[in-house]
C-alpha positions as CSV (number, residue, x, y, z in Angstrom):
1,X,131.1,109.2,75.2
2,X,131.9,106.2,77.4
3,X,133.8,103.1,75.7
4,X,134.2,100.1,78.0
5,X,135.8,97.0,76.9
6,X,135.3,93.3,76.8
7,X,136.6,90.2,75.3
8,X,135.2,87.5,73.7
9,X,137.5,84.6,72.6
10,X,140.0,86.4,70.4
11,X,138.0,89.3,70.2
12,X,138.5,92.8,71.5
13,X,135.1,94.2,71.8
14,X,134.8,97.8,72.6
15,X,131.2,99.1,73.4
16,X,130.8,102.7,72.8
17,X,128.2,104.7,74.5
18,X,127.1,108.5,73.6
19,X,127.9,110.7,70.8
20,X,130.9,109.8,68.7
21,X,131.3,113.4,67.6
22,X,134.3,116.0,67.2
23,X,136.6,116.6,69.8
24,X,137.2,113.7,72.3
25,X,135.0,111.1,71.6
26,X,136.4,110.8,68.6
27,X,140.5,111.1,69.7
28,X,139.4,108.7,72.6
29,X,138.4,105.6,70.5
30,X,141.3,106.6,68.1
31,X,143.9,106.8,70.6
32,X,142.6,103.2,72.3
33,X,142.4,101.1,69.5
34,X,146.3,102.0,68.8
35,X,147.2,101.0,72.4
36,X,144.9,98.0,71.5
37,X,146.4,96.8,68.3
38,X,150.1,97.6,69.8
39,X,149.3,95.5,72.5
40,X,148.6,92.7,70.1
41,X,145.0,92.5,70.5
42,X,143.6,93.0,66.8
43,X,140.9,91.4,66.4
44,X,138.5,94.8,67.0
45,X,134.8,94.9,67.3
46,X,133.2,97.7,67.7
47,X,129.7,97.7,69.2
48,X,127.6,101.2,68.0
49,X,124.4,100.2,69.2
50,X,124.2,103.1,72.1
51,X,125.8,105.7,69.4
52,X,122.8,107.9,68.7
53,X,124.9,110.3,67.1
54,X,128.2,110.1,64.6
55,X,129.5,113.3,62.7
56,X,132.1,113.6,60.1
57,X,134.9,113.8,62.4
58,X,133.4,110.4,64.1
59,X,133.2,108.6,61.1
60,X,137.1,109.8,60.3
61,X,138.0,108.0,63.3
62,X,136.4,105.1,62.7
63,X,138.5,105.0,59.1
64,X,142.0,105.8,60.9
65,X,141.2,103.4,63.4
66,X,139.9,100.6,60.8
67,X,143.5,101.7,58.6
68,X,145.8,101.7,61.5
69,X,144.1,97.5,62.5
70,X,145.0,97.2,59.2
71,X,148.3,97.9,58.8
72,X,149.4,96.1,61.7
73,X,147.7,92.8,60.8
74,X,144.4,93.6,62.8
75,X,141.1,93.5,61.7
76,X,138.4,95.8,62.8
77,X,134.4,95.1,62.4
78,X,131.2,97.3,63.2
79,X,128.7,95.7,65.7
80,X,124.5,97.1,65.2
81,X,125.5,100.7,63.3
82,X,122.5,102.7,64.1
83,X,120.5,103.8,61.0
84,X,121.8,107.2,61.1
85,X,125.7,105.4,61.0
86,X,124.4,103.1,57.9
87,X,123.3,106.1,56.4
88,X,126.7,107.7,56.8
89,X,128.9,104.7,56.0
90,X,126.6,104.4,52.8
91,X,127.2,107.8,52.0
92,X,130.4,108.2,51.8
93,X,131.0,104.9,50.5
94,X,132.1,103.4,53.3
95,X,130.0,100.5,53.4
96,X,132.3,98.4,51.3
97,X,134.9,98.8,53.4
98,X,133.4,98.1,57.1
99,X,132.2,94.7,57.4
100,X,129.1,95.3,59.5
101,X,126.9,92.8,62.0
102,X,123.9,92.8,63.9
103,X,124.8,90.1,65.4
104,X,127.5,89.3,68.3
105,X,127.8,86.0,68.1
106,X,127.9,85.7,63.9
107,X,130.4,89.0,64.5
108,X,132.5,87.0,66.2
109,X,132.7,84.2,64.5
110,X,133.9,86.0,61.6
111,X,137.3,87.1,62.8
């Protein structure tokens, strides 16, 4: 997986590309977004759209990453979930905690 970053006004937006599967994917965007947040960019967007594939262990780094933003005053949104990550997030009940967009612009204008 190949995440690449990019700012947009306040926002931090992190564009993932491959698998987010077990294994380092997965520790990669983890271990990121808490250099991110510690260097006091918390306003986290992050942009799923070229994320064919997620797996349990994907989806568990998406929550520690959305409960670490959290409890350092950060707040971290979901940019175009493919329909096999809405599935997941709905699922597992996750869906009421991720805000979600399918748009960039509204997205950001949300934070």
């Amino acid at each position: 997986m190949d995440l690449n970053l990019r700012a947009n006004g306040k926002v931090t937006i992190l564009d993932l590309q491959g698998n987010l599967t077990i294994g380092a994917a997965e520790e990669t965007l983890r271990q990121r977004v808490e250099e991110l947040v510690t260097d006091n960019q918390k306003y986290l967007l992050i942009n799923l759209e070229n994320v064919p594939m997620i797996d349990s262990s994907g989806i568990g780094s998406l929550v520690k990453s959305f409960t670490h933003a959290k409890n350092k005053g950060g707040k971290l949104k979901l940019l175009k979930p493919s329909r096999l990550a809405q599935q997941l997030l709905s699922i597992t009940g996750l869906l009421s905690v991720f805000e979600t967009f399918d748009d960039e612009a509204t997205a950001v204008a949300s934070f």
